[in-house]
C-alpha positions as CSV (number, residue, x, y, z in Angstrom):
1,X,89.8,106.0,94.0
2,X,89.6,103.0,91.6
3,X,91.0,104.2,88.5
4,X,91.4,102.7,85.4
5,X,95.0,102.1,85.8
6,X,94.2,100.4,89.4
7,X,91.2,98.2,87.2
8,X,93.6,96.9,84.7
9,X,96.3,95.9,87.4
10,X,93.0,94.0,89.2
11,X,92.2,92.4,85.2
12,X,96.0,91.7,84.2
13,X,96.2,90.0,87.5
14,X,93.7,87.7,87.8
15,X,95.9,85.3,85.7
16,X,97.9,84.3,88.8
17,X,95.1,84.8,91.2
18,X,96.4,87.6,93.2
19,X,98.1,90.6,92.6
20,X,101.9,90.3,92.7
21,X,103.3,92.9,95.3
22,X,105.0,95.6,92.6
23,X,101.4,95.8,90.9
24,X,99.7,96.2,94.5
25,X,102.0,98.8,95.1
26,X,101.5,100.6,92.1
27,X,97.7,99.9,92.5
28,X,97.7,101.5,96.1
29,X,99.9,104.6,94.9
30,X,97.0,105.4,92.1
31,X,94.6,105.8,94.8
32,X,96.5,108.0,96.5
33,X,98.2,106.3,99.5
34,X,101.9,106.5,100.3
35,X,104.3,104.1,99.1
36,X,107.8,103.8,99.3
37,X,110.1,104.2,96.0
38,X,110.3,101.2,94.6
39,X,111.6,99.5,91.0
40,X,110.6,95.6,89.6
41,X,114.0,94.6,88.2
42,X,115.0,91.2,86.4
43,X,118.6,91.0,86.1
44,X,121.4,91.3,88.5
45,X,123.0,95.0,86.9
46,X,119.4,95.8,87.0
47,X,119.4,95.2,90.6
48,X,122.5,96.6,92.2
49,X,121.7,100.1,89.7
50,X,118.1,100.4,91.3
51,X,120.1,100.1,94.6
52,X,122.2,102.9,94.0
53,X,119.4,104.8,92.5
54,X,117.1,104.5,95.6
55,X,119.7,104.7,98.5
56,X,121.7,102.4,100.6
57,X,120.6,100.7,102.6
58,X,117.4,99.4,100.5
59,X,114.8,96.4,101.0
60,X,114.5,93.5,98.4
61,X,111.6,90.7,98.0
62,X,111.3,88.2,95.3
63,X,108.8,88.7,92.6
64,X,107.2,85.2,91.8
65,X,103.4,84.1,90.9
66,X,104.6,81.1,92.8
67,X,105.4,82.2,96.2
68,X,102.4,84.2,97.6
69,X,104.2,84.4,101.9
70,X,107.9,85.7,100.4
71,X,109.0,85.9,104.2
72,X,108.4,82.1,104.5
73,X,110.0,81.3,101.5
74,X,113.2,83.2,102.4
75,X,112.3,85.7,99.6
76,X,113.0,88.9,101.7
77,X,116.4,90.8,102.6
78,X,116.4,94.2,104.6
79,X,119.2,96.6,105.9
80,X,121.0,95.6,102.2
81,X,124.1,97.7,102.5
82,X,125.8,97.6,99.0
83,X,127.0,96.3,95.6
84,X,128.2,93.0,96.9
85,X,125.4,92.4,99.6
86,X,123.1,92.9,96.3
87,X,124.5,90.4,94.2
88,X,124.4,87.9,97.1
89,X,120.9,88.4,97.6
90,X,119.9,88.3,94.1
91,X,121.6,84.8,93.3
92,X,120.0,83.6,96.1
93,X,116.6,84.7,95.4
94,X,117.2,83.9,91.4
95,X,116.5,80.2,92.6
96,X,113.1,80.3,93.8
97,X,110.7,78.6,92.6
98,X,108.9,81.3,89.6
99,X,111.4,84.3,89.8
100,X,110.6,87.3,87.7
101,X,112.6,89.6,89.3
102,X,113.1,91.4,92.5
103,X,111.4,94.1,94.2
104,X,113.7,97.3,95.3
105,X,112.7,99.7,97.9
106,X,113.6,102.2,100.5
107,X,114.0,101.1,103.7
108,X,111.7,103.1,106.2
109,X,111.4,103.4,109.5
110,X,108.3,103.7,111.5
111,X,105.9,101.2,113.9
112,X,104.6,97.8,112.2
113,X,100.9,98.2,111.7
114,X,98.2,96.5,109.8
115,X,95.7,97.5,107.5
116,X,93.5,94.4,106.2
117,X,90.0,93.6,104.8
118,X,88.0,90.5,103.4
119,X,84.8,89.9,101.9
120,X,82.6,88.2,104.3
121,X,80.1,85.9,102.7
122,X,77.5,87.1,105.1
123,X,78.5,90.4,106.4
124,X,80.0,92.2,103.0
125,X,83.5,94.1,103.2
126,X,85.4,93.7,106.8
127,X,88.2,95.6,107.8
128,X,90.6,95.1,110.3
129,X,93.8,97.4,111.9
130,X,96.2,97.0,114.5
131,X,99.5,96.2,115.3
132,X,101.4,93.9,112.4
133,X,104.5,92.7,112.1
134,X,105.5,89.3,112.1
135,X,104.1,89.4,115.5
136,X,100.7,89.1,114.2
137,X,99.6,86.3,114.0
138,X,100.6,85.9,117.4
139,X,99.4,88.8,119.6
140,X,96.3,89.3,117.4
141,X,96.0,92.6,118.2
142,X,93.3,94.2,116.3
143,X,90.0,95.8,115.6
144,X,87.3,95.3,113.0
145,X,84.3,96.9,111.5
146,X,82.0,96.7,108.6
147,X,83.1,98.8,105.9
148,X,83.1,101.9,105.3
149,X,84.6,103.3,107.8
150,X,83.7,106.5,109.1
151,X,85.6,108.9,111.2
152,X,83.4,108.2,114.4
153,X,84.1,104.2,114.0
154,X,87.8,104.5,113.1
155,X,88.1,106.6,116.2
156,X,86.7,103.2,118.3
157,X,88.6,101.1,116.4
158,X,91.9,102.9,118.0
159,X,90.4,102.6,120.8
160,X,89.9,98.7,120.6
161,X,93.4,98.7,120.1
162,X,95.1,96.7,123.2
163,X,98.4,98.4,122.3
164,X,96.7,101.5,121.8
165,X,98.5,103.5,124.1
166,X,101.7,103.0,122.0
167,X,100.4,104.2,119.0
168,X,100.0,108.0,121.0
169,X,103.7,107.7,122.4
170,X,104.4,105.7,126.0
171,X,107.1,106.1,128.6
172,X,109.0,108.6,126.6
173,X,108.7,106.6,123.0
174,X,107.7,108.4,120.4
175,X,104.3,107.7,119.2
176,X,102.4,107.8,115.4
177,X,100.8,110.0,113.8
178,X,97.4,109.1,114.4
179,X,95.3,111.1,112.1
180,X,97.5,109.6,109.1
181,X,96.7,106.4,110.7
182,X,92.8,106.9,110.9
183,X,93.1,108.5,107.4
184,X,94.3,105.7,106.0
185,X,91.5,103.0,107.5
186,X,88.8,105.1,106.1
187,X,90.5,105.7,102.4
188,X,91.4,101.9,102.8
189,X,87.8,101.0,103.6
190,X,86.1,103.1,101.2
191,X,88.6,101.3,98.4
192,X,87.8,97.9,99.4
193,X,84.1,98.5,99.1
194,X,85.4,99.8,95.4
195,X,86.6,96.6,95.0
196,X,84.6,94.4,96.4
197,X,83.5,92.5,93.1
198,X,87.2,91.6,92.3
199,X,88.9,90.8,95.5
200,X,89.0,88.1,98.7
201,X,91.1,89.8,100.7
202,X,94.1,92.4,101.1
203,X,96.7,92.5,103.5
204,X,98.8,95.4,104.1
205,X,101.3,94.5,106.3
206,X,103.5,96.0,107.8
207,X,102.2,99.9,107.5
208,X,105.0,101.7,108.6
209,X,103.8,104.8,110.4
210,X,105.9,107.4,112.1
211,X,104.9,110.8,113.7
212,X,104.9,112.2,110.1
213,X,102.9,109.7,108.1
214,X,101.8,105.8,107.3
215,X,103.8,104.3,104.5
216,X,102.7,101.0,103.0
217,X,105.5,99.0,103.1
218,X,104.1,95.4,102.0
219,X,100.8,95.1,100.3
220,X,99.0,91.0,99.5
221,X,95.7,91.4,97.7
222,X,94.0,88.0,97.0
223,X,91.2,88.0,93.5
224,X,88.1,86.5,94.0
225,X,88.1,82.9,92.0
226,X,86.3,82.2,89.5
């Protein structure tokens, strides 16, 4: 799964000490998961045109070596509806502290999960999934196991799930598609094993999954130090 394009964006990277998001999302679409479109622009034209290319309405984030939690530092915009809403967002995000560029992409829908994983000094590769979000941090609402993952473990993992009854539909909402979601622990966990030598931790967060398919929507991988 870790090809040589997905090596050099680990090697390029370790320069800033993580891998900024447009990188980790081209990382993650080379080993095959899904992605939304996206384009790295640096100029304001640049901006509104990758807008128009993608589709109204459209996500952006600030791109900056700097600013590792964009959310906190008011580097992300959703539901932008046009042109002028664009340009706003862009003059504003142009004065963060390390700006190269901004990050344009589709706005999906689909429930917040999390996909995540660390290298425990004692146990190896972790992962965790569950229900992400903002939310988080607060309801800590997840399941983790040893990695690899297998299909019997990623099963009990769903299972471990307090919300888990969500994820299969509840009281007439519309559920995910849970074999998408299992399938993309165990591809997940199998990759962070790959990578174990280069990497602390990734965060993806949210996933977006729907009753068609998980789409990785925000992606944070954290290098290993030197």
């Amino acid at each position: 799964m870790l090809n040589e394009t997905a090596a050099a964006i680990l090697k390029e990277s370790k320069k800033y000490g993580w891998v900024l998001e447009p990188d980790a999302k081209r990382l993650f679409a080379e080993a095959g998961f899904d992605v939304p479109r996206f384009e790295w622009v640096r100029t304001e034209e640049e901006t509104v045109a990758a807008g128009e290319r993608i589709g109204w309405p459209v996500v952006a984030k600030v791109v900056s070596p700097d600013i590792v939690h964009k959310s906190d530092a008011g580097g992300v915009a959703v539901g932008i509806e046009g042109p002028e809403a664009m340009r706003e967002v862009f003059g504003r995000f142009k004065g963060i502290e390390g700006f190269e560029g901004v990050l344009v992409e589709e706005m999906l829908p689909g429930m917040e999960l999390i996909v995540g994983g660390k290298i425990d000094q004692q146990f190896g590769a972790v992962v965790i999934a569950g229900m992400g979000g903002v939310g988080v941090e607060i309801y800590k609402d997840t399941a983790i196991r040893m990695a690899p993952v297998t299909g019997d473990i990623v099963e009990s993992m769903i299972d471990d799930i307090r919300a888990g009854s969500m994820l299969r539909g509840y009281r007439g909402a519309a559920g995910v598609n849970i074999g998408e979601f299992k399938k993309l622990i165990v591809e997940f966990s199998t990759l962070i094993v790959e990578m174990a030598g280069e990497i602390e931790s990734v965060d993806l967060n949210p996933v977006l999954c729907t009753e068609e398919k998980c789409v990785i929507a925000d992606a944070r991988i954290i290098l290993k130090k030197k």
